[in-house]
C-alpha positions as CSV (number, residue, x, y, z in Angstrom):
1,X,3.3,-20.2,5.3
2,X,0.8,-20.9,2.2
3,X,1.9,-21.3,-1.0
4,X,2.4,-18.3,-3.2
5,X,-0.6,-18.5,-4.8
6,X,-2.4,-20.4,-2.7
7,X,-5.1,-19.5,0.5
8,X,-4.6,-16.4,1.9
9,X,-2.1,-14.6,-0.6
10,X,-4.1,-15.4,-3.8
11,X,-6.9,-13.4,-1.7
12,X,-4.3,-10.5,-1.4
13,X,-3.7,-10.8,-4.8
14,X,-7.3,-11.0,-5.8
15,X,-8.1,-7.7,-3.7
16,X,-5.3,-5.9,-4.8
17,X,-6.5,-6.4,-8.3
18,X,-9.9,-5.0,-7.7
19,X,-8.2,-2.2,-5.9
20,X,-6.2,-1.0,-8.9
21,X,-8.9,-1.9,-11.3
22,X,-10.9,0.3,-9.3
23,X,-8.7,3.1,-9.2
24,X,-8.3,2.9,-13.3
25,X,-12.0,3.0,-13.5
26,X,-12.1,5.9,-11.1
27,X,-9.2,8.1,-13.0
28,X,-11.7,7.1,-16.5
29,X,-15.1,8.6,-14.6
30,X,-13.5,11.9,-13.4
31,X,-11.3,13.3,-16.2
32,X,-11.3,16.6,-16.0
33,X,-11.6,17.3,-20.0
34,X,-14.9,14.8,-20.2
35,X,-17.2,18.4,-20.4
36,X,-18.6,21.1,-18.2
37,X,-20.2,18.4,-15.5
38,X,-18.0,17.2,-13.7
39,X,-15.2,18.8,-14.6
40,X,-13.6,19.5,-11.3
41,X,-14.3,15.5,-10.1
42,X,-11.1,14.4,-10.7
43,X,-9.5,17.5,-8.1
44,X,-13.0,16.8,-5.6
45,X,-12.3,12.9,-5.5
46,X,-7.9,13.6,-4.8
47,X,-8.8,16.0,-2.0
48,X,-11.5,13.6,-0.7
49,X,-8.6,11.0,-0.5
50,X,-7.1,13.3,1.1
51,X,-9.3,14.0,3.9
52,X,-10.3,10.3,4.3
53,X,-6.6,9.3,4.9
54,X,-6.0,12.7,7.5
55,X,-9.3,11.1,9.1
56,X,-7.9,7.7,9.7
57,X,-4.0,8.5,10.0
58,X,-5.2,10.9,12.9
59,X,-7.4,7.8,14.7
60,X,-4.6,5.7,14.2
61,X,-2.4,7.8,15.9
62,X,-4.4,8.3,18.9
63,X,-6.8,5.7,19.5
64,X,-6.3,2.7,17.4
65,X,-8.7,0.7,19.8
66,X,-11.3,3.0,17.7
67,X,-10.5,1.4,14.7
68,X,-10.1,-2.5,16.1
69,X,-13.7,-2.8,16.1
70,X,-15.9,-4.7,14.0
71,X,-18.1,-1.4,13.2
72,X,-15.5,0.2,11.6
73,X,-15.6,-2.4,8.0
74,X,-19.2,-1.8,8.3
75,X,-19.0,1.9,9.1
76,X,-16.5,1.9,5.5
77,X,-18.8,-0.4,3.6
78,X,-22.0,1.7,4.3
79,X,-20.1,5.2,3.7
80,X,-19.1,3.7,0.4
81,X,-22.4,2.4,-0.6
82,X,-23.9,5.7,0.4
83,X,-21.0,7.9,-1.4
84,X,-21.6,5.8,-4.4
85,X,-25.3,6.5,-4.7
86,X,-24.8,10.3,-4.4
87,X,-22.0,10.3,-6.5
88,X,-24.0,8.8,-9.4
89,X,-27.0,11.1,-8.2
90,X,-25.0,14.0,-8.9
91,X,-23.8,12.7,-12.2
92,X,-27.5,12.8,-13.0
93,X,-29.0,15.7,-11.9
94,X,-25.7,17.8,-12.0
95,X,-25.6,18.6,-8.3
96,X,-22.1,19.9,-7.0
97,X,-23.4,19.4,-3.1
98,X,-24.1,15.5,-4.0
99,X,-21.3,14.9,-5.9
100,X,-18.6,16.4,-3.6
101,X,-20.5,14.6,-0.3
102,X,-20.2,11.5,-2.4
103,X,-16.6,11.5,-3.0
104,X,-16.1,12.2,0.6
105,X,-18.0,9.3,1.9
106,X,-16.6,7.2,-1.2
107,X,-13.1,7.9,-0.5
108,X,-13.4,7.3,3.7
109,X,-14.6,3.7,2.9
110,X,-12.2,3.1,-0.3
111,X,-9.3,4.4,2.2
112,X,-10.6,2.0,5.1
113,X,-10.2,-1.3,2.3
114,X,-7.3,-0.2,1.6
115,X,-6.1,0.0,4.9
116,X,-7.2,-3.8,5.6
117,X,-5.6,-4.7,2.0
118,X,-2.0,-3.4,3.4
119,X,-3.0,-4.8,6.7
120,X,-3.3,-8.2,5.5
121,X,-0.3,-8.1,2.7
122,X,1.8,-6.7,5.9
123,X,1.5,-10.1,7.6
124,X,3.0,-12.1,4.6
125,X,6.7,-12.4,5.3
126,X,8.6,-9.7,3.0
127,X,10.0,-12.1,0.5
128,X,6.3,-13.4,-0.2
129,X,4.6,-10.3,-0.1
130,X,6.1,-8.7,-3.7
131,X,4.6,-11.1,-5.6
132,X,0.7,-10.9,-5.0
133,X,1.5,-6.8,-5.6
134,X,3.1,-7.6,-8.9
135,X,1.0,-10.2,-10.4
136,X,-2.2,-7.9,-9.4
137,X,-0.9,-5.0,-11.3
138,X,0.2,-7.1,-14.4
139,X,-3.3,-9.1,-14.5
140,X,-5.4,-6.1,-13.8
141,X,-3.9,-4.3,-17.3
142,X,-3.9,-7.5,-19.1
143,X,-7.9,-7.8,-18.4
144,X,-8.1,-4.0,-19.3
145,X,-6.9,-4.4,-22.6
146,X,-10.2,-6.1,-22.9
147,X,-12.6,-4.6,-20.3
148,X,-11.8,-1.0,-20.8
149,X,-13.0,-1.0,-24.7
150,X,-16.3,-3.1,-23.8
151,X,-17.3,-0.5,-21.0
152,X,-16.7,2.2,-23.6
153,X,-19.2,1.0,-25.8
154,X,-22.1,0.9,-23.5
155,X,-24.2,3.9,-23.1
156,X,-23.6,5.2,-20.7
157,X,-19.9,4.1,-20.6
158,X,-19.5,7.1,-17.4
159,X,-22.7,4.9,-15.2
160,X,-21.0,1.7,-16.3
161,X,-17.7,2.7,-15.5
162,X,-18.9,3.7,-11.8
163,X,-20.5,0.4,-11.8
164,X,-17.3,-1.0,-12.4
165,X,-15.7,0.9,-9.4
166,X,-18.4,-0.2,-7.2
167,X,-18.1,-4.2,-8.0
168,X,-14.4,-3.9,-7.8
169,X,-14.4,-1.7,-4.2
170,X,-17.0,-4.8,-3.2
171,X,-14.8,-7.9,-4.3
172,X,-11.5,-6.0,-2.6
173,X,-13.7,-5.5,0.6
174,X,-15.2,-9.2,0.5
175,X,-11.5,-11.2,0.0
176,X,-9.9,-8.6,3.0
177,X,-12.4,-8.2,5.4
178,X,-11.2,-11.0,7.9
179,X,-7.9,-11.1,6.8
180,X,-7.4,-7.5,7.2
181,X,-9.2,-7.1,10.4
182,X,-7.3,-10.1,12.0
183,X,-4.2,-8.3,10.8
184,X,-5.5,-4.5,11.7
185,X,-6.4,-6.0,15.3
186,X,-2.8,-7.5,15.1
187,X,-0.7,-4.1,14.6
188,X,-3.0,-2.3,16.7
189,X,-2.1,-4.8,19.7
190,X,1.4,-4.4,18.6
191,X,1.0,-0.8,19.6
192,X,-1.4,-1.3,23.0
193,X,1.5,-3.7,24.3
194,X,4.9,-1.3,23.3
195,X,2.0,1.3,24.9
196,X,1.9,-0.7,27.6
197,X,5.2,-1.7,28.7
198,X,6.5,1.3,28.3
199,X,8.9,0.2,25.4
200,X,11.8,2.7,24.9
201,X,13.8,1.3,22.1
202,X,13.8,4.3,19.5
203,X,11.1,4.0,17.0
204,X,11.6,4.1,12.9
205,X,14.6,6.8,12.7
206,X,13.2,10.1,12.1
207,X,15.6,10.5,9.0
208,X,15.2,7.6,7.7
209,X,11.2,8.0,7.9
210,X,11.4,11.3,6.5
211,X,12.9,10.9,3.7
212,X,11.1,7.8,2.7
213,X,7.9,9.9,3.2
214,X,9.3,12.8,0.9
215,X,10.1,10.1,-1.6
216,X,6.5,8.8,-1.4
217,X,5.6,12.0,-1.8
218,X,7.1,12.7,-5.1
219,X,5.8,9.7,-6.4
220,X,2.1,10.6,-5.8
221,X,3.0,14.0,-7.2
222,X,4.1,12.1,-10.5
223,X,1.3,10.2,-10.5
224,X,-1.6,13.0,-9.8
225,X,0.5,14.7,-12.9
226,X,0.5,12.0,-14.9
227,X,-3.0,11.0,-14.5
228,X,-4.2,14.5,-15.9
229,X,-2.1,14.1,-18.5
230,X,-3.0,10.3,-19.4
231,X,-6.7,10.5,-18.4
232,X,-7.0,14.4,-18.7
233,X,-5.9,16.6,-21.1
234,X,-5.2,13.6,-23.9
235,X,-7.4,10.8,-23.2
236,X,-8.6,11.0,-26.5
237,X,-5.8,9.4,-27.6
238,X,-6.1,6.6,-25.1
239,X,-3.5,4.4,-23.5
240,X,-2.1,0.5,-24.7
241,X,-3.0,-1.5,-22.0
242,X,-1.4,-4.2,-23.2
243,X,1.7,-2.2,-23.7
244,X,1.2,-1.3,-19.8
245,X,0.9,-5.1,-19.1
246,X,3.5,-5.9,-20.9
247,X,5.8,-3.1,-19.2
248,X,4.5,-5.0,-15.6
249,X,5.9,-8.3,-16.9
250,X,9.0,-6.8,-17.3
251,X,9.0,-5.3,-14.1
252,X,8.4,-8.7,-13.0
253,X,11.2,-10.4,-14.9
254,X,13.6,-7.7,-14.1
255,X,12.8,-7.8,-10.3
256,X,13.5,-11.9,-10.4
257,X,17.4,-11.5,-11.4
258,X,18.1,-8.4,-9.1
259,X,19.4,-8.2,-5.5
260,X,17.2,-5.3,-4.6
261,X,14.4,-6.1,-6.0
262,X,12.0,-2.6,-4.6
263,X,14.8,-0.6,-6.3
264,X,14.4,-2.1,-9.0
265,X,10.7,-1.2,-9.5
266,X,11.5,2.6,-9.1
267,X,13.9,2.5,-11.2
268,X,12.2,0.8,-13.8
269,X,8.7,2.9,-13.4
270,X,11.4,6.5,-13.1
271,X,12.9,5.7,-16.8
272,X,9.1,4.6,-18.4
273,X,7.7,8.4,-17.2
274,X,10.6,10.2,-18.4
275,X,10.7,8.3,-21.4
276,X,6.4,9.8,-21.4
277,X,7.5,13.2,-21.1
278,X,10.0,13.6,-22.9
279,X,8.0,12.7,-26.3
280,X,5.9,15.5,-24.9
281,X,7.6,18.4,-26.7
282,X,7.6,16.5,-29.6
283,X,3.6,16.1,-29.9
284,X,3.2,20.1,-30.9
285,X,5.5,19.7,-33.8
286,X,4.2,16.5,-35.6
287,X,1.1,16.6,-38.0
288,X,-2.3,15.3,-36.9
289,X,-1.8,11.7,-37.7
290,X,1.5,11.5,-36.2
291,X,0.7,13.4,-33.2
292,X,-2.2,11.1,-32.2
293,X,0.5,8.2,-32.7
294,X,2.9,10.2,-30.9
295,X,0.4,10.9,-27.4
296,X,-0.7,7.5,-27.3
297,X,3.0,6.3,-27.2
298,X,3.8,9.2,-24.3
299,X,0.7,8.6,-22.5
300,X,1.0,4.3,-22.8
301,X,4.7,5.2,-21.4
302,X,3.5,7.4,-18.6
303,X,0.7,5.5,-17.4
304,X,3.2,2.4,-17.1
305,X,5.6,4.1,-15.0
306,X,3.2,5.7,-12.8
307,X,1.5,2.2,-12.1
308,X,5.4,1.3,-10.8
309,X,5.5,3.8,-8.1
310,X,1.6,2.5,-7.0
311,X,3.0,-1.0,-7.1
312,X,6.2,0.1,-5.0
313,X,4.1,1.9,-2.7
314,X,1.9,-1.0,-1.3
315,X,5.5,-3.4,-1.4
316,X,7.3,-0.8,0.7
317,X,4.1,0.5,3.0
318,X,3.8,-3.7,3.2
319,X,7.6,-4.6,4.1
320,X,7.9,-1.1,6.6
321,X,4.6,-3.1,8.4
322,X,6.2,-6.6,8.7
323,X,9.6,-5.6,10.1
324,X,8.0,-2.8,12.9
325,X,4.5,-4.3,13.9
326,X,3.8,-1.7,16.5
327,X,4.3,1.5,14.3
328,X,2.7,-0.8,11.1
329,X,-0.8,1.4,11.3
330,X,0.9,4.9,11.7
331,X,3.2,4.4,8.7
332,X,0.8,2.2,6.2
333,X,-1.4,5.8,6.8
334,X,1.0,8.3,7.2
335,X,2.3,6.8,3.5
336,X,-0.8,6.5,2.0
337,X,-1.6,10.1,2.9
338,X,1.3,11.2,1.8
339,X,1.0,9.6,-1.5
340,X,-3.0,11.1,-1.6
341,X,-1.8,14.7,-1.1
342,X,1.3,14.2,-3.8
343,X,-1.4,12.9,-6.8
344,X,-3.7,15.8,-5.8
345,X,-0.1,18.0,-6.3
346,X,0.3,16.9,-9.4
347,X,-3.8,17.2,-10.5
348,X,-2.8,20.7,-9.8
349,X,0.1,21.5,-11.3
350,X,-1.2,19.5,-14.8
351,X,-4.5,21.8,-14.3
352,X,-2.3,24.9,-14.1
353,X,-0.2,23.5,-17.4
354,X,-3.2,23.2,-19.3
355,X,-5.3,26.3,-18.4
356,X,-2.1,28.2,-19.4
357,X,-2.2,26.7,-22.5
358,X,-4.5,29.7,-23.9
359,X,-1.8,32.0,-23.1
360,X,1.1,30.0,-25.1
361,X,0.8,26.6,-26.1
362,X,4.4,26.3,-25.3
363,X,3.6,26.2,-21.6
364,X,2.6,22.4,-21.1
365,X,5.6,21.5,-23.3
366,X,7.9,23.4,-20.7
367,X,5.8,21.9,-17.8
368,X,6.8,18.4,-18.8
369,X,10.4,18.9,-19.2
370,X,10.9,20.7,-16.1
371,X,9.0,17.9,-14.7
372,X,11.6,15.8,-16.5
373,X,14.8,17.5,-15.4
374,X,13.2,18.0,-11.9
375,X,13.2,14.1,-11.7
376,X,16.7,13.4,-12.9
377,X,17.6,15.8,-10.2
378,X,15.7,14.4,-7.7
379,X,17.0,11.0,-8.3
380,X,20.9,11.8,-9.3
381,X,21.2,14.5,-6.2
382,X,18.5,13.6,-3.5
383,X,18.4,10.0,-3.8
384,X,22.0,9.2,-4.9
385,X,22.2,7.4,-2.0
386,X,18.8,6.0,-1.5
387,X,17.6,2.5,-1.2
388,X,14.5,1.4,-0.8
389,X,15.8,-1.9,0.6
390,X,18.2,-0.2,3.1
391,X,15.1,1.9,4.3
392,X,12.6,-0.8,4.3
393,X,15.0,-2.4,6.2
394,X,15.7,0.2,8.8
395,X,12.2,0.6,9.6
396,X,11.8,-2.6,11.4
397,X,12.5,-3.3,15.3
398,X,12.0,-7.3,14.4
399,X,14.9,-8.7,14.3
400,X,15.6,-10.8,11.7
401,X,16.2,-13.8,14.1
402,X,15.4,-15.3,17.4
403,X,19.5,-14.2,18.6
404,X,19.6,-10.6,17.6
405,X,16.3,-10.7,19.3
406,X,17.9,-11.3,22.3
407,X,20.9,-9.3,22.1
408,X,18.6,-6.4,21.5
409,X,16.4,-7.5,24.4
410,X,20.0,-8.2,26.8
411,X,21.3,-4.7,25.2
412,X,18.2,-2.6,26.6
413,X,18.3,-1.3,29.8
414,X,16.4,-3.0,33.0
415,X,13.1,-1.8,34.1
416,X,12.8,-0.5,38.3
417,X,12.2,-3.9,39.9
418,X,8.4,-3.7,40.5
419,X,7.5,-2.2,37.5
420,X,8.0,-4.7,34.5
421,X,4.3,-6.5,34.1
422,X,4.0,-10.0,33.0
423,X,3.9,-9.2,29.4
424,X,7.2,-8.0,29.1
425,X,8.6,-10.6,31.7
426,X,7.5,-13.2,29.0
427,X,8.5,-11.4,25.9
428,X,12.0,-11.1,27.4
429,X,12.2,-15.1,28.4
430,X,10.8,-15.8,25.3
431,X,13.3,-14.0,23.3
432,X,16.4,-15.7,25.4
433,X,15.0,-19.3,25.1
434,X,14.4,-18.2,21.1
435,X,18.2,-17.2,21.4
436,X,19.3,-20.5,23.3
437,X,17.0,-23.1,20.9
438,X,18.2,-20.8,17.5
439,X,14.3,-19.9,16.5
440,X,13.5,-18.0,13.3
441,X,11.6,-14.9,14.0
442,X,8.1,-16.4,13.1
443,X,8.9,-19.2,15.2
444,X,9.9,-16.9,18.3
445,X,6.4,-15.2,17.5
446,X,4.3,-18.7,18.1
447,X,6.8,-18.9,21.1
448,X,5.1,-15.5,22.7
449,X,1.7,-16.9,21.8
450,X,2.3,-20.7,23.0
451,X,3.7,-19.1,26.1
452,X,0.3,-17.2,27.0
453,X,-1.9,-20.8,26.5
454,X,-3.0,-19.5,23.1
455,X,-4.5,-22.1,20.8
456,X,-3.1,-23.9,17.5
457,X,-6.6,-22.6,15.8
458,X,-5.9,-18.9,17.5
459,X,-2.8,-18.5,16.7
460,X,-3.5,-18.9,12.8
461,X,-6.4,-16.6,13.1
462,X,-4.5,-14.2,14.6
463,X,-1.1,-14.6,12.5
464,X,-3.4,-15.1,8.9
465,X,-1.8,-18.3,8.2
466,X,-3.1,-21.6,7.8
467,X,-3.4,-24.1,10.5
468,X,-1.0,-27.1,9.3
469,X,1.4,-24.0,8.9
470,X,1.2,-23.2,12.7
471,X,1.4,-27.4,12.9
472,X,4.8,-27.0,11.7
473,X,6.2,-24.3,13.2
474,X,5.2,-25.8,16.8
475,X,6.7,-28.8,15.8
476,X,10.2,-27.2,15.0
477,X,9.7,-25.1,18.5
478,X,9.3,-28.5,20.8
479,X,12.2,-30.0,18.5
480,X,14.6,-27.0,19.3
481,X,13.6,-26.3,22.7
482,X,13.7,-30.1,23.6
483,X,9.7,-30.0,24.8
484,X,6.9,-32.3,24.2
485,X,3.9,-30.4,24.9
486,X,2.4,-26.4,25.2
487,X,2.7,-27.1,29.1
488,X,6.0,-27.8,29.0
489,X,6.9,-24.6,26.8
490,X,5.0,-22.6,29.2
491,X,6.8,-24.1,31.8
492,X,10.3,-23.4,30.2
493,X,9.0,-19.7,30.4
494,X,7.3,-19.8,33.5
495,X,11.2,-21.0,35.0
496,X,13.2,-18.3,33.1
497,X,11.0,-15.9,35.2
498,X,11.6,-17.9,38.4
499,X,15.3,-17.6,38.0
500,X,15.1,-13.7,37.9
């Protein structure tokens, strides 16, 4: 595996950053208080997330293949370029038609890079995969402390701010596009063979998946709320980056000295947005210069803990991709859309807040405390016995090693003589000389691929790790397995199959 920061996870962690400076730069163009044009961007851009993700999470689904295909990056890159253009045509000439076709086309290629970006994280090995996500976030609000202020002072800070979004969509798209695709082509593989084979092991527990989707779910609502709120209703008031970075750092620090380190993150980002709104109620009844002093600190705190939840939903989407391969497209989507119609929940629900304001200017005070209460709940009764870690963990058919492998694989019942191709044949003999030799899981993957005459160069292409990795890895295989050569592996194989 490469180093942490080195090769192909500094390039996750490079397009991760763009991503999330992209989306801040995104929430900063569509505010919905920023006048009477466009005032309904932020709610047309959610929904158009929406859509792109239904669009994709459908394909996925059904025909994967579609998707494994070299047109489909350009097919994103050229809806984005083309949303982009009509985006900022509508700015312009204040057309609704433009600007609504432009976050539709916008969103379908910002969803496909983001797809890739998970894609590619998903093939780091869990333990290695949190830190790219967490050093993005932290570096991303360290720059913005800077970059947010400079953009503000350019006329016009809306066109340069949609420039912004634009370079940072670009850079994401450049440092995943082979990465991601080799890993996208990976999963989708994954699926084709279990298709294939017919595999009947039960796939991620319907439970299990469904309450981890609810969960992401509630996240996206707090998010869509709070970015009305931050970027919304009060953005005059602005937000502390640098307070925001610094509340990343912690996360990180915290994260290094705990046993579960995902729950550690939603925990973390649950107490900064309740901290947020519960200095809500107090904004109404503080005088002018206090109250300004009093928003930014709520809207600092809420914007900090909302940027937990986005960081736990790319470690968890990641880490449910690693441990079940197969299933690794369906729930990266079926998460990410989840999460999309959650923040265009809570655009709603801030919207209604606010346009009841007129009627009592109590009403966005109450809307934040129930918000508030409804999260304690949430978390004391409906996740009391929650973990992230125990559900990450439970949606993996990869065995952590080469021996449960092969219990699972003894454990599952026979296929009708006749019917069992070549694939499985050598998946299962695989798995019980992995068992026999003691290989890790990665190792018992090289195995499958040494086993089928693939190359030293293919096999890092196709796994997204470097080549002297793969080096080292076969050299442990021929060690354990007592063989000097690929022929010889393929041999051992080619035997166990004999002996059935």
């Amino acid at each position: 595996m490469a180093r942490a920061f080195g090769g192909f996870p500094l390039r996750c962690c490079i397009a991760l950053a763009a991503l999330v400076l992209g989306a801040l730069a995104l929430n900063l163009f569509v505010v919905p208080s920023t006048g009477s044009y466009p005032s309904y961007a932020g709610f047309a851009a959610a929904l158009a997330a929406v859509a792109a993700y239904a669009v994709l999470f459908a394909l996925a689904r059904r025909s994967p293949a579609v998707l494994d295909r070299p047109l489909a990056s350009w097919i994103g890159l050229g809806s984005f370029a083309a949303g982009s253009c009509l985006v900022g045509l509508g700015y312009a000439a204040e057309s609704t038609p433009a600007s609504l076709a432009g976050w539709l086309l916008a969103s379908l290629g910002t969803a496909w890079a983001v797809v890739l970006a998970g894609s590619a994280l998903a093939r780091l090995e869990p333990s290695k995969g949190l830190t790219p996500v967490l050093a993005a976030f932290a570096a991303v609000y360290i720059a913005s402390s800077v970059l947010v202020p400079l953009l503000g002072s350019v006329r016009p800070a809306r066109l340069a701010l949609l420039a912004l979004y634009v370079v940072a969509y670009l850079v994401a798209l450049a440092c995943v596009w082979k990465p991601g695709r080799a890993a996208f082509s990976f999963f989708a593989r994954q699926r084709a063979a279990d298709d294939e084979r017919g595999d009947d092991r039960p796939r991620v527990s319907r439970p299990r998946a469904s309450v981890l989707i609810a969960v992401m779910f509630a996240m996206g609502l707090v998010c869509g709320y709070t970015a009305f709120v931050v970027y919304g209703s009060r953005e005059s008031a602005g937000v502390s980056y640098v307070a925001v970075a610094a509340a990343m750092l912690g996360v990180i620090a915290a994260s290094r000295f705990a046993k579960s380190r995902t729950d550690v993150v939603f925990h973390f980002g649950l107490l900064l947005v309740l901290a947020g709104l519960l200095v809500v109620p107090f904004v109404a009844q503080t005088a002018s210069g206090e109250r300004v002093a009093l928003v930014h600190v709520s809207n600092t705190l809420l914007a900090a803990g909302s940027e937990c939840f986005a960081m736990l939903v790319w470690i968890v989407l990641a880490s449910c991709g690693a441990r079940r391969p197969s299933q690794a497209l369906s729930l990266l989507l079926g998460g990410r859309l989840s999460v999309a119609g959650g923040m265009l929940g809570g655009l709603v629900v801030g919207a209604c807040a606010s346009s009841l304001s007129a009627v009592n200017p109590l009403v966005p005070d109450v809307v934040a405390v129930g918000f508030a209460f409804a999260l304690v709940a949430y978390a004391l009764v409906g996740l009391r016995r929650f973990s992230f870690e125990d559900a990450v963990a439970g949606a993996g058919d990869v065995p952590a090693t080469a021996a449960a492998a092969a219990i699972e694989a003894a454990a599952a019942p026979e296929a009708p003589e006749g019917r069992e191709g070549p694939t499985a044949a050598i998946e299962r003999n695989c798995d019980a000389l992995a068992c026999k030799g003691g290989l890790t899981g990665r190792e018992t993957e090289i195995l499958k691929m040494l086993a089928r005459g693939r190359s030293a160069p293919f096999i890092a292409q196709e796994l997204v790790i470097s080549p002297n990795t793969v080096k080292t890895h076969v050299k442990h295989i021929y060690a354990k397995l007592d063989a000097h050569s690929q022929q010889e592996i393929i041999n051992l194989v080619d035997g166990g199959r004999a002996a059935e």
